[in-house]
C-alpha positions in Angstrom: 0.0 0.0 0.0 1.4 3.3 -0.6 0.7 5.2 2.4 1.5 8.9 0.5 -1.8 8.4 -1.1 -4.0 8.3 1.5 -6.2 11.5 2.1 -4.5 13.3 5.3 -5.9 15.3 8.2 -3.8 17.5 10.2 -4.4 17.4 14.0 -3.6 19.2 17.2 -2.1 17.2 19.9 -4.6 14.7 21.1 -3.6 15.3 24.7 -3.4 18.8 25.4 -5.1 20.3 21.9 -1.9 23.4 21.7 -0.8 23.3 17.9 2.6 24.0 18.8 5.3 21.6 18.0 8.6 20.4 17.5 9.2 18.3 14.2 10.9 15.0 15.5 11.0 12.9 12.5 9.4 11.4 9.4 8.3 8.3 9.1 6.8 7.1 5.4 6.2 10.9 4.6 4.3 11.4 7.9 5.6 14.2 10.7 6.3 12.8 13.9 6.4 15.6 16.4 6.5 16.6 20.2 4.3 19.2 21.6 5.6 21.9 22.7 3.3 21.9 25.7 3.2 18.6 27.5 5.8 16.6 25.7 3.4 14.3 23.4 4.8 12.5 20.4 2.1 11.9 17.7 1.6 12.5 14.3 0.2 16.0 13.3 -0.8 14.4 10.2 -2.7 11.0 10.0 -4.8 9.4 7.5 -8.0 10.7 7.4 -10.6 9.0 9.0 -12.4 7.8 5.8 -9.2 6.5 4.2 -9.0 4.0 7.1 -11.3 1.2 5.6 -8.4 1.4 2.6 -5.5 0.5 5.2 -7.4 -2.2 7.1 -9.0 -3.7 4.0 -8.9 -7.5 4.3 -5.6 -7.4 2.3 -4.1 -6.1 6.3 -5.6 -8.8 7.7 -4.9 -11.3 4.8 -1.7 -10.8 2.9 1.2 -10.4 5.8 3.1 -7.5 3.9 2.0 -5.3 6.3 -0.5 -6.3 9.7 -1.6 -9.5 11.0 -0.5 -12.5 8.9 -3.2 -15.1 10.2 -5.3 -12.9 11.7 -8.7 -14.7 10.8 -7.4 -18.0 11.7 -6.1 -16.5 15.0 -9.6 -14.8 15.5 -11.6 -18.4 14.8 -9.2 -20.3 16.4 -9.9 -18.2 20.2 -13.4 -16.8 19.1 -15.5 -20.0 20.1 
């Protein structure tokens, strides 16, 4: 999956909400930062919310490039 493509959101920290940072890092073209208020490391941007069904598709849960290799057998296996 190429992660880039994904629709983005920016965010404030999700502890304290300030919109002040420190860029840290970034990781597959995302910005890992610290808030300059309490310290949090997140991401200020994130795949948006409706691009999640493309990144946990079965494919995540199916193919093992990038997930849960087994997932559904694991999950039937314990489920009962």
């Amino acid at each position: 999956m190429d992660w880039n493509s994904l629709p983005r959101e920016t965010v404030p920290c999700t502890l304290c909400g300030s919109s002040t940072y420190r860029l840290l890092r970034r990781v597959r073209g995302y910005p890992v930062v610290r808030c300059s208020t309490c310290g949090l490391i997140y991401l200020r941007e994130r795949p948006a919310e409706h691009a999640l069904d493309r990144m946990y598709g079965s494919s995540y849960y199916d193919d093992g490039d990038i997930g849960y290799t087994g997932y559904v057998e694991t999950f039937r296996r314990f489920g009962d």
